[in-house]
C-alpha positions in Angstrom: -179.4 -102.2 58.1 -181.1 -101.7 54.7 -183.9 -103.7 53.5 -186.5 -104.7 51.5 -188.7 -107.2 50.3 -188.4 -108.6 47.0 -191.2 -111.2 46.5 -192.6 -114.9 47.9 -193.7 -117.6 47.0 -195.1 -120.7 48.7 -193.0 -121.4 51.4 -191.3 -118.0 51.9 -190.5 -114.3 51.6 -187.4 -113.2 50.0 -186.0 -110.2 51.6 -182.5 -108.0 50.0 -180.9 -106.5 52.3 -177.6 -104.2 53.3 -175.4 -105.2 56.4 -173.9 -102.7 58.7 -170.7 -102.5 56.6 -172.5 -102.5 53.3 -172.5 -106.1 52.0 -175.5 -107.2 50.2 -177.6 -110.3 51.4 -180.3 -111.9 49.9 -182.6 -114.4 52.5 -185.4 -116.4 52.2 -187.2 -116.4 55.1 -189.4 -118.8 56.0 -193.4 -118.5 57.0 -192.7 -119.7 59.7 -189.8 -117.6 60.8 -186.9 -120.6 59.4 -184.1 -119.4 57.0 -184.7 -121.2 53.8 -181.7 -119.9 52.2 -179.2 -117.0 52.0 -176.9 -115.4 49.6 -174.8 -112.7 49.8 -171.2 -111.6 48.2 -169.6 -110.4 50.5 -168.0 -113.4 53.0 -166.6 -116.8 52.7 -169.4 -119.2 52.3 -168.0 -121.9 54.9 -168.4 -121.0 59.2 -164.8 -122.1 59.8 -163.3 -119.6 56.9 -165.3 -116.3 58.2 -163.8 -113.9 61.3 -166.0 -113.3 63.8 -166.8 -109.7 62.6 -168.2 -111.4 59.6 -170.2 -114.3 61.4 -171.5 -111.9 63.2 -172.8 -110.1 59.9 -174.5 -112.9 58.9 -176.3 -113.3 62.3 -177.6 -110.2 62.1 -178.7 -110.2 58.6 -180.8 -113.3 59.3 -182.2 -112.2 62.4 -182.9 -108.8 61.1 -184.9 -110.5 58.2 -186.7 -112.1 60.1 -187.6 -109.3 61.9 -188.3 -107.2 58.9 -190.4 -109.5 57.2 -193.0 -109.8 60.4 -193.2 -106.4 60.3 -193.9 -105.8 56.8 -196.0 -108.7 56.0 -199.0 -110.9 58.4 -196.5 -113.9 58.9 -195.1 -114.4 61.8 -191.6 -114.6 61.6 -190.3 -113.4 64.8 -189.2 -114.9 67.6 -190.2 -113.3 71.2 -186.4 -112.6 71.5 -186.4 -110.5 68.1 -189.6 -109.1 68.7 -188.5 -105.7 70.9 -192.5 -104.5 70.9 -193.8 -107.9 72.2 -191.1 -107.6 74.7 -191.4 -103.9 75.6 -195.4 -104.6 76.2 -194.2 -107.9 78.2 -192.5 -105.2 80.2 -195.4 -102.7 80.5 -197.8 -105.6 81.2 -195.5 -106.8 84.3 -195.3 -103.2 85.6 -198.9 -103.0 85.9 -199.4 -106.2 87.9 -200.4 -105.9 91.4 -198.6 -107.5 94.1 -201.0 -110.0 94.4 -200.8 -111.2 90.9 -196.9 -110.5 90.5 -196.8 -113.2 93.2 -199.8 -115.6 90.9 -197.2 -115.4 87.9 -194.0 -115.1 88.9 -193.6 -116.5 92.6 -192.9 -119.6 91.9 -189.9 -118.5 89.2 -188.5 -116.4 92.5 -188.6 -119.7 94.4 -186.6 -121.4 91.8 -184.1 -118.9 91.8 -183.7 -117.5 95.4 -184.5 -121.2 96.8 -180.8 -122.1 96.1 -179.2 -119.5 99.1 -182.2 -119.9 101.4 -182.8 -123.6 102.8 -186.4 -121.8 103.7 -187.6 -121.5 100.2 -188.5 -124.4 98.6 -187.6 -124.7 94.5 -190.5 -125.7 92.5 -188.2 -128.0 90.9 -184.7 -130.0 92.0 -182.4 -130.5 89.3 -184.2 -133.0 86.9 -180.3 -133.6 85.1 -179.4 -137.7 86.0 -175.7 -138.5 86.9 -173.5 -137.9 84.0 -176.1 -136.2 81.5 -174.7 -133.0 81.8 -171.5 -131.4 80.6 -171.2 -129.4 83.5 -172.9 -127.9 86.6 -174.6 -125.1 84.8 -178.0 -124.5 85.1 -180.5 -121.6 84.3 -183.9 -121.7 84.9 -186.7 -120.4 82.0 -190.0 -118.8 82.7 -192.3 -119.1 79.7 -195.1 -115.9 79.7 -198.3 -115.6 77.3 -200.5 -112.9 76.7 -203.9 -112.5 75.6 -205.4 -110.7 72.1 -205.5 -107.8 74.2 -201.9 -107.6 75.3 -202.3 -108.7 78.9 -200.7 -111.5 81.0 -202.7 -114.5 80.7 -200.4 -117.4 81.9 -197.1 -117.9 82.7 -195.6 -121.9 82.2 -193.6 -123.9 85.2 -190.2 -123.2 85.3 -187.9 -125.2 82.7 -184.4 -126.4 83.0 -181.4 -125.7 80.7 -178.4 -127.3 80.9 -175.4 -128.4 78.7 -175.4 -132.0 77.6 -171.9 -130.8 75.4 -170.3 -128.0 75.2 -171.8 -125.8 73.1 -175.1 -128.4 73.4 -177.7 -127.3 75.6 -181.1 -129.3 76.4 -184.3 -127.7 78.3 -186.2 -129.7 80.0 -189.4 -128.4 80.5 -191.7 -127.6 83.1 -195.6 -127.4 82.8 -197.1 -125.5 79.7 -200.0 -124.4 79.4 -199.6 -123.5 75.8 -197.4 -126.7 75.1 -198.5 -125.4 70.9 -198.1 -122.2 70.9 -194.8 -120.1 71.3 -194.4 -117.6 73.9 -194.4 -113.9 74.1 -191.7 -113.7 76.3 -189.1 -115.8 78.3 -186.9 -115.2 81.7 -184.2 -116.7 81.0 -181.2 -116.7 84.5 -179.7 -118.1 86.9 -180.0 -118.6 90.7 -180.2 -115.4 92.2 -179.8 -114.3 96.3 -182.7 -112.0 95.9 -185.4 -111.0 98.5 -189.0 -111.3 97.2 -189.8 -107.6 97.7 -186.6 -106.7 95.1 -187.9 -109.3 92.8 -190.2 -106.8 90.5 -187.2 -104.6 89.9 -185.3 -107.9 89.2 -187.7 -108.9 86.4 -187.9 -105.2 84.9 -184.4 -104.7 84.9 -183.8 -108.3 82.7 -186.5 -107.2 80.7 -184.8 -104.2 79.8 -181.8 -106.2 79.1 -184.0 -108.3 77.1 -185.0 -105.5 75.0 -181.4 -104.6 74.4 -180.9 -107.7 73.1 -183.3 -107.7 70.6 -182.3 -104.7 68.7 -178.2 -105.8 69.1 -179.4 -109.4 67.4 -180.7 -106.8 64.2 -177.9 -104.9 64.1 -179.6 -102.1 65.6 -178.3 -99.7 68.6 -181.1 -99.5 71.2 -183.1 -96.8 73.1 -181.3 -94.9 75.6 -183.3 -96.4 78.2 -182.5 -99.9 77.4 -178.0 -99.2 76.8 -178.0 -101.3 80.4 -175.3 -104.1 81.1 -176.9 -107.4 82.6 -177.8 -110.9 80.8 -180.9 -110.5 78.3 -181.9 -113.1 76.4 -179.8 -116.4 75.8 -179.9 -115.8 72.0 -177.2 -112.8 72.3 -175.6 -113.9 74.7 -173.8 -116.7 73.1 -172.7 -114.2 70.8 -171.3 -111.7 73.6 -169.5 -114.3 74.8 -168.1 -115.8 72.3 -167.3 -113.9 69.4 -164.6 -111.2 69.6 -166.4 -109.1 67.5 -169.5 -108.5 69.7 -169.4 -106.7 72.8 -169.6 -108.3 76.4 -173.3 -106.7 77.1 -173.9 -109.1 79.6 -170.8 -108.8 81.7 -171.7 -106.1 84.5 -168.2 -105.4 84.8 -167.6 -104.3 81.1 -166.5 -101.2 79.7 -168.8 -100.4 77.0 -168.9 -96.2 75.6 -172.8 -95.4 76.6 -173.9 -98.5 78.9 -174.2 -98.7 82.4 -174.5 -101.3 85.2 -177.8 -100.4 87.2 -179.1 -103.8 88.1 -176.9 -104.4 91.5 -179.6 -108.2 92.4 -176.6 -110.5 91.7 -173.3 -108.8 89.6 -171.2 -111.3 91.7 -173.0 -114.1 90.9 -173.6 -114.7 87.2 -170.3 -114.0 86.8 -168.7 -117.4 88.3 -171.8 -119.3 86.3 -171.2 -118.4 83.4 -167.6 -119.3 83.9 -168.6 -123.0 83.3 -169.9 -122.6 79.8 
């Protein structure tokens, strides 16, 4: 990806940029992070008439905009899931936790998750989905985090529910917030996991590094060595993995991708069969 920014005015920045196979994309981006409206030459303007390869260009033109234009200017136009700094020091800030306040944060998200294979954990929260709302039995749970000015962990929100109401339609109903304003700095974002609580730190660092992969794959961008991991990341790639033929399956632990690796062995056997429903 090539870009740069071409001017503003009062509701956004307007950012040219080159895709990874060299078409040319102009986007207005939004002050607060919304496209406003894109151009580019290259691809059919209608969803239905594009190939995957080429939706898939103009997902990563938009997100790398909006990426690009946080960094280059004091709006703030990235979402945590774009943001692979505010997600690397989400990372950092958990590794420096004690075990005493790993358990204050995060406890209550490893109840959620483990709580479905052991009848003695209790789940903060049973499934809040009425008879015949949902498309299917899917469910992952979400874990909002916040950090102060300074970088550290300052709260972390209830756990939320997602599910699909449609296919292809998913609803979260949320947990408490403590920031119910302000967006997050990160987001967990899995399934139920068998897990034991003393495994549950490398659980969250390892989907953090997954995370991070995401982010730079949403840009167009191959990541760090340390972060070429297989495992689900964020859900905002994943519906591409899945999906589109023209991305690959980074969230499958089974796949066969040149220069990633499968190190997180928590629950390989059980995402799997979930993610089968969507």
């Amino acid at each position: 990806m090539k870009a740069n920014i071409l001017g503003e005015d009062d509701e956004s920045v307007v950012v040219e940029l080159f895709d990874n196979i060299g078409t040319e994309h102009a986007i207005a981006v939004g002050f607060d992070g919304a496209i406003v409206e894109h151009g580019q030459d290259g691809y059919p303007d209608g969803a239905y008439d594009r190939t995957d390869e080429q939706d898939e260009m103009i997902d990563q033109a938009r997100d790398y905009a909006r990426w690009y234009v946080a960094q280059e200017t004091e709006y703030e136009t990235a979402p945590w899931y774009l943001d692979s700094d505010g997600l690397k020091a989400v990372r950092e800030d958990i590794d420096a936790l004690s075990e005493d306040e790993v358990r204050r944060y995060f406890h209550h998200y490893y109840r959620q998750l483990a709580g479905e294979y052991d009848d003695e954990i209790t789940q903060p929260r049973s499934d809040p989905v009425t008879t015949g709302e949902a498309y299917n039995e899917y469910r992952e749970y979400k874990l909002d985090i916040y950090l102060t000015d300074d970088g550290d962990i300052e709260a972390t929100s209830g756990v939320h529910v997602m599910y699909y109401a449609e296919y292809n339609e998913d609803r979260l109903n949320k947990g408490e917030d403590p920031y119910p304003e302000r967006d997050p700095d990160g987001r967990l974002e899995h399934v139920v996991l068998d897990i034991d609580w003393d495994e549950f730190d490398a659980f969250l660092d390892y989907h953090l590094r997954c995370q991070i992969r995401d982010s730079y794959l949403a840009r167009g961008e191959q990541p760090p060595e340390e972060y070429r991991v297989l495992g689900p990341g964020t859900d905002h790639m994943m519906i591409r993995q899945m999906h589109l033929d023209a991305v690959e399956p980074y969230h499958d632990y089974d796949a066969t991708i040149d220069g990633y690796r499968a190190e997180d062995s928590f629950n390989a056997g059980v995402f799997a069969p979930l993610v089968d429903m969507l």
